[in-house]
C-alpha positions in Angstrom: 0.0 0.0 0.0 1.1 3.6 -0.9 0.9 5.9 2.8 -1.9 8.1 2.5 0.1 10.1 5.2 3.9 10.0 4.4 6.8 9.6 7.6 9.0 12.4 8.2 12.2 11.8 6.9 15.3 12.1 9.3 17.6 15.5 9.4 20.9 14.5 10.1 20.5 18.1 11.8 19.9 17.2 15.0 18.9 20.7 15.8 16.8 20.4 13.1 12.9 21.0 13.5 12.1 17.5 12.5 15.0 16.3 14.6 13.7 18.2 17.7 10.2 17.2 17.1 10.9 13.1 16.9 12.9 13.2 20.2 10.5 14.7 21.6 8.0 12.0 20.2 9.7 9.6 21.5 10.6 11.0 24.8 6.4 11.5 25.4 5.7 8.0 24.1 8.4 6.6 26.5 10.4 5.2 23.7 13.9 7.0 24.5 17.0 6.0 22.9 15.3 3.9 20.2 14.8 4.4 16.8 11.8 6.4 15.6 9.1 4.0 14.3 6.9 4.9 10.8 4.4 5.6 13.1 5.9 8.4 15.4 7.5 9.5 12.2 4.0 10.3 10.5 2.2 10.7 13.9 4.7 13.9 14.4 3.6 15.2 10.8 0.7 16.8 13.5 3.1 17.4 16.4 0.2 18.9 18.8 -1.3 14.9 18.2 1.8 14.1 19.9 1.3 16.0 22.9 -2.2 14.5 23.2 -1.8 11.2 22.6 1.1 10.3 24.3 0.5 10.1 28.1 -1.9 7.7 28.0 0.1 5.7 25.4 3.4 5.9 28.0 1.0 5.6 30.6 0.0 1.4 28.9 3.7 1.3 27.6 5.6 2.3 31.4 3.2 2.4 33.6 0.1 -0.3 33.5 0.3 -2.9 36.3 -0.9 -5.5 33.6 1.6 -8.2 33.3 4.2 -8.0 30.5 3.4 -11.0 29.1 -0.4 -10.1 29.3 0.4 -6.9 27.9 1.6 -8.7 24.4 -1.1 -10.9 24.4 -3.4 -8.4 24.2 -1.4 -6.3 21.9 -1.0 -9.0 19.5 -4.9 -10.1 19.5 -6.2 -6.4 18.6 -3.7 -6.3 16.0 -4.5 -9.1 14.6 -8.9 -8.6 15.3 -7.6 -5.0 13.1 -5.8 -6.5 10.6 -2.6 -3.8 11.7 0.2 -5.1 10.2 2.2 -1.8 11.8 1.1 -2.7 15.4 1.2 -6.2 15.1 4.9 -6.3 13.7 6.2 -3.8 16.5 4.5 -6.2 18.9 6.0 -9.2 17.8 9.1 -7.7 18.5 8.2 -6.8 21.8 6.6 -10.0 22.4 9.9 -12.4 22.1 12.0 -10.2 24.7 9.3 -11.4 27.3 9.1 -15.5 25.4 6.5 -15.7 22.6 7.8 -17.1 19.7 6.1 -18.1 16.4 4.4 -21.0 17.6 2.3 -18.2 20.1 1.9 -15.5 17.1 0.0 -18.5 15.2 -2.3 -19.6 17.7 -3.2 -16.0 18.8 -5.3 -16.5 15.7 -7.1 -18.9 17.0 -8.0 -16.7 20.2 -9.3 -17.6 23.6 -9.8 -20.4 22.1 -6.5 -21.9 22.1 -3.9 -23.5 24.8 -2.9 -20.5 27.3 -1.7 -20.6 30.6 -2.6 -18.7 33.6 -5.2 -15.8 32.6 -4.5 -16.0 29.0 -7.9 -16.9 27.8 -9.3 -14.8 30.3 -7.2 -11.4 28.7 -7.7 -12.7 25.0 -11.8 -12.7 25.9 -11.8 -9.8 27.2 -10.2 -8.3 23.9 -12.6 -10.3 21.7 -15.3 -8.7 23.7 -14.5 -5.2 23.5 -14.0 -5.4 19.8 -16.4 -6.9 18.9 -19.4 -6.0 21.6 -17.6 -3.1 23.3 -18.2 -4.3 26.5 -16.9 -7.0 28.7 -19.2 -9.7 29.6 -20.6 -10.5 33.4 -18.7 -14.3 32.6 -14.7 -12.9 31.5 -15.1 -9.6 34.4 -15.7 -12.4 36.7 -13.0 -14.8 35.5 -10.7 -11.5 35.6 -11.4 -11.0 39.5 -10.4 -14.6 40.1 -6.6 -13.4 38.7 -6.1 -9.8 39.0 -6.7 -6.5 41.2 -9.4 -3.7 40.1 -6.5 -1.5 38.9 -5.0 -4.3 36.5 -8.4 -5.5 35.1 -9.2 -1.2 34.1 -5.7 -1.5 32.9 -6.3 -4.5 30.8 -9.5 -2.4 29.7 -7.5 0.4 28.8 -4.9 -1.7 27.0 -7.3 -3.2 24.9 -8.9 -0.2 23.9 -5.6 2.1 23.3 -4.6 -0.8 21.3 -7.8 -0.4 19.3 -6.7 3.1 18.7 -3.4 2.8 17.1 -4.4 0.1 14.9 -7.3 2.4 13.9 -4.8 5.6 13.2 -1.9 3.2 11.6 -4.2 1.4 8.8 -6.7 4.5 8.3 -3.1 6.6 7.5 -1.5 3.1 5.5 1.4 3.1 7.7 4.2 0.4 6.5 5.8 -1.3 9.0 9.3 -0.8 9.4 11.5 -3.7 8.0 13.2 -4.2 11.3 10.3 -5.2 12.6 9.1 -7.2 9.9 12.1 -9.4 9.2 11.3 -10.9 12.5 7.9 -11.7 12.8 4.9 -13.6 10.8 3.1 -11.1 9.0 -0.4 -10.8 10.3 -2.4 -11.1 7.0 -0.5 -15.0 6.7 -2.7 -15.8 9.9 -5.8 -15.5 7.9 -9.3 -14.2 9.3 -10.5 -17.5 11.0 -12.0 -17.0 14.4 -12.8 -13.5 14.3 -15.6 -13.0 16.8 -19.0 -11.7 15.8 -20.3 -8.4 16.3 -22.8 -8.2 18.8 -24.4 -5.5 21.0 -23.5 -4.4 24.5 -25.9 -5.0 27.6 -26.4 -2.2 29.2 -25.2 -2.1 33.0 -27.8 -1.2 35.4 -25.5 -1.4 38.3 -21.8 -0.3 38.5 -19.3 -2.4 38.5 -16.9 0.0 39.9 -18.6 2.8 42.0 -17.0 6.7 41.9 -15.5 7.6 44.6 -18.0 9.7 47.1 -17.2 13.6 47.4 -16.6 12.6 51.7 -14.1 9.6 51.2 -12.1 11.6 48.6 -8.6 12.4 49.2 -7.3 15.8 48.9 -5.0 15.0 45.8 -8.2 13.3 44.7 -10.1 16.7 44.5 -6.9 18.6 43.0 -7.6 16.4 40.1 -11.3 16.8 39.6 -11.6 20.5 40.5 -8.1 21.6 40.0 -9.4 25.5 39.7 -10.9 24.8 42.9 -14.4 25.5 41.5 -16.7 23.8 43.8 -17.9 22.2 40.6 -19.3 18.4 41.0 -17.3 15.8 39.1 -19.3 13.4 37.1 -19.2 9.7 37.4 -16.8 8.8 35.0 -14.2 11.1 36.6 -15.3 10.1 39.8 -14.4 6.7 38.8 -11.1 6.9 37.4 -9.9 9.3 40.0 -9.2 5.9 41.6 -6.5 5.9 39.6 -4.5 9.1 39.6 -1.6 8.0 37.5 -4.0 6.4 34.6 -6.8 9.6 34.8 -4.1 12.2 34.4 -2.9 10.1 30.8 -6.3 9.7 29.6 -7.4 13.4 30.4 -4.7 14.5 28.8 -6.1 12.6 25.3 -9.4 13.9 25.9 -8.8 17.3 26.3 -6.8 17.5 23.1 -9.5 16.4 21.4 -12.4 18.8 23.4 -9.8 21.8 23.3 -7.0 21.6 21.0 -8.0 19.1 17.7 -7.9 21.2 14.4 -11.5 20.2 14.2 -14.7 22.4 14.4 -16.9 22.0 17.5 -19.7 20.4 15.3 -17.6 18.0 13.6 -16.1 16.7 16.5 -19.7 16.4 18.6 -21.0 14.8 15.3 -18.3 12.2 15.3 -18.6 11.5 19.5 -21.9 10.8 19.3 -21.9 8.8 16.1 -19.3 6.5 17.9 -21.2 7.0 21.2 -24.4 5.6 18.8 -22.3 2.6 17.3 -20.5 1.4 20.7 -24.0 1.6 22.2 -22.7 3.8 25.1 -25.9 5.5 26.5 -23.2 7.3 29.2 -21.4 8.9 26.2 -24.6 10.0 24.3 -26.0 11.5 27.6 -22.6 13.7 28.0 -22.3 15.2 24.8 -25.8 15.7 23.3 -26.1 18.7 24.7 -22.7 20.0 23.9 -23.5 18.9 20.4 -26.4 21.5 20.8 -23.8 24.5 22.2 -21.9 23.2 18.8 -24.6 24.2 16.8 -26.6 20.6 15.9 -29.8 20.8 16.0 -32.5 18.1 17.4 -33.3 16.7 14.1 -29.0 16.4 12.9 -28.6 15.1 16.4 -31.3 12.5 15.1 -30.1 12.2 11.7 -26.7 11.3 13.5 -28.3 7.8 14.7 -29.8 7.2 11.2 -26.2 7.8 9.9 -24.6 8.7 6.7 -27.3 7.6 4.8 -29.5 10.1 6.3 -30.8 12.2 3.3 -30.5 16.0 5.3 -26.5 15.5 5.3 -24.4 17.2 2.6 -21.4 15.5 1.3 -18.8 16.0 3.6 -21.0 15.2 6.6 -22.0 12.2 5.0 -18.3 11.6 4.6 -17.4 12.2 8.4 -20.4 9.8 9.7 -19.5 7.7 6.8 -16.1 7.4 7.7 -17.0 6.7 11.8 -18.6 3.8 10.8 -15.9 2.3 8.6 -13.7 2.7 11.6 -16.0 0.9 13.6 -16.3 -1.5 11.4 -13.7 -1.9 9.4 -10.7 -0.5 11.3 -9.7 1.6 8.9 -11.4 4.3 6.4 -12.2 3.5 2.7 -10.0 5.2 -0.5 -13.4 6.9 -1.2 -14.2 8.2 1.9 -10.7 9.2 2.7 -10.7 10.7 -1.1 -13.9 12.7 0.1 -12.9 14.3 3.3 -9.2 15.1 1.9 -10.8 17.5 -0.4 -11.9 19.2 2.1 -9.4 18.6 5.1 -6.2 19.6 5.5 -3.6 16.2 6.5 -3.9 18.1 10.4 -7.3 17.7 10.3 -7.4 13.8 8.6 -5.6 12.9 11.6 -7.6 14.6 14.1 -10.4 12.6 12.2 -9.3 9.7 12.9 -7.9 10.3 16.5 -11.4 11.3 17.5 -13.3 8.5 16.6 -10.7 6.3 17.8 -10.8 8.4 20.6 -14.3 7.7 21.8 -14.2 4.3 20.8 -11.6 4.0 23.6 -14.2 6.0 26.2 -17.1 4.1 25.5 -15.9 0.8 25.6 -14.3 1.5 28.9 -17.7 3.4 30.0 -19.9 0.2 28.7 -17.2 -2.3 30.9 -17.1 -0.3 34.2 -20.9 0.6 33.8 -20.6 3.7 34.5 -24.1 4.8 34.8 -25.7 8.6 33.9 -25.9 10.9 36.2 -29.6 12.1 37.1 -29.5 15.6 35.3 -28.4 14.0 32.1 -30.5 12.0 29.7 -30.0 9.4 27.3 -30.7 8.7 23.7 -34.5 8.0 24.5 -35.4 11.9 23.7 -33.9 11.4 19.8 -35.3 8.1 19.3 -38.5 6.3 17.5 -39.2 2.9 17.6 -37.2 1.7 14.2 -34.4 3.8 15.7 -34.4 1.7 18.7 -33.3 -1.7 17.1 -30.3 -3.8 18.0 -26.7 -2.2 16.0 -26.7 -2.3 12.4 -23.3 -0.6 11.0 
């Protein structure tokens, strides 16, 4: 494949703006004293991308509590469920320092499924389930209490789902892998397709399965983080969650806020492609947050209706036909078509294809971790019933 989105190439300049800007990639995404990958070197073609998406990826990289080998497993199964030859080459690599070999690489094909010891089938299920449900069922949450802490089964959450995201950015942009990689590893597309789970839709949690913290138990570095401007304001329940977990909420804010505050993207694009994900992953939670900030944006009732009908929906014009369009290809496919991508770079400029891309893959990463912890809405908020008929509200249909 031909990049759609070309790597930087290498000053031997070290003071060099390019030079400057890839240490400085690597240094975020906790890769220091390696070489640069294809990916950093096209991710830094947007460098304020970098800057947002790079504490939560050192965060899974340096500072998860999942197990190494646990770690690859999962790394290797969502490449391989995307079909990322980039991801899943880099994580062969990294996969024989802590001893998989070939032999593993071919039977992580075959899934859960397969011969694993300890918790493996329990991980590889739970990565099968967020791809393809976006949520993790009552069965693998309970078969992950019986072999790890709260913090490493939101970690393995989180790894999944940031794994999801980088395979989503490398194949929408046709990233190549880097040979060094390559040379040492089965190429994902030999392992063939067999054994890819089924999409199917979420069940919606009535009941938590990990409470926020309440405003009296929380600790005063706890209320730094959800009211740093010391604003009396009331922190919702997915803050109020993750707060458990100061190290982990200050990466993953960090990602969001680039994409609320800083993305080269228009208010009304980026609320139409939230909630369009929000729609797909079947996260009521996500809906509930940003409906009406899709309204501050400018959307009115009937778009924000014409968002759950989709692309198809005959009020959109071309290019937001395209964006919708191109939210459910990711979904679905992992990747955006040559015609959609053909579409919105006619009217994009390459910042804002890969702030495209980064926000879907974004909120793909929320809601699934929203659907898993069941994080429910807060009692001022309301869902998708408001914006629904009764043919809307049938089971997922990309």
């Amino acid at each position: 494949m031909t990049p759609r989105l070309r790597p930087v190439q290498i000053s031997e300049d070290e003071t060099h703006d390019v030079s400057v800007a890839l240490r400085h990639a690597q240094g975020a995404f906790g890769l220091e004293g390696e070489s640069p990958t294809n990916f950093l070197k096209t991710l830094v073609r947007h460098p304020p991308a970098v800057v947002g998406l790079a504490p939560l990826a050192c965060y899974i990289i340096r500072q998860s509590s999942v197990p190494a080998f646990d770690q690859r497993l999962l790394g290797l199964r969502v490449a391989w469920l995307c079909q990322s030859q980039v991801i899943w080459a880099e994580q062969t690599a990294a996969a024989r320092a802590v001893g998989l070999g070939d032999l593993e690489f071919k039977r992580l094909a075959h899934g859960p499924g397969a011969e694993w010891d300890g918790q493996g089938s329990a991980v590889l299920r739970a990565a099968d389930e967020i791809y393809s449900q976006s949520f993790v069922t009552d069965a693998t949450w309970t078969a992950l209490e019986a072999g790890y802490s709260m913090r490493q089964i939101i970690d393995i959450i989180f790894t999944v789902a940031e794994y999801l995201m980088l395979s989503m950015l490398a194949n929408s942009f046709a990233i190549q892998p880097d040979a060094r990689f390559t040379d040492a590893s089965v190429p994902v597309t030999a392992l063939g397709r067999r054994g890819r789970p089924e999409r199917g839709r979420p069940r919606r949690l009535t009941v938590a399965r990990l409470e926020p913290v309440p405003p009296e138990d929380r600790t005063p570095d706890q209320c730094a983080l959800l009211d740093p401007g010391g604003t009396g304001q009331p922190a919702i329940n997915l803050f109020a969650t993750l707060v458990r977990f100061p190290d982990l909420y200050k990466a993953r804010a960090a990602q969001s806020t680039y994409i609320r505050t800083a993305s080269t993207l228009s208010g009304r694009v980026r609320e139409m492609l939230i909630l369009r994900m929000g729609w797909l992953c079947k996260s009521e939670y996500e809906w509930a947050q940003h409906a009406p900030i899709a309204r501050q944006e400018g959307l009115s009732i009937d778009q924000i209706r014409n968002i759950i009908l989709g692309s198809n929906a005959p009020a959109w014009g071309q290019l937001d036909s395209a964006l919708l369009r191109a939210t459910d290809e990711l979904f679905r496919d992992d990747t955006i078509s040559d015609a959609t991508w053909t579409t919105l770079a006619g009217s994009y400029t390459e910042s804002q294809l890969i702030d495209v891309v980064i926000t879907v893959a974004g909120y793909r990463l929320v809601s699934v971790v929203l659907n898993s912890i069941g994080v429910q809405i807060e009692p001022d908020t309301k869902g998708w019933a408001q914006y629904l008929d009764s043919d809307q509200a049938r089971p997922y249909s990309p």
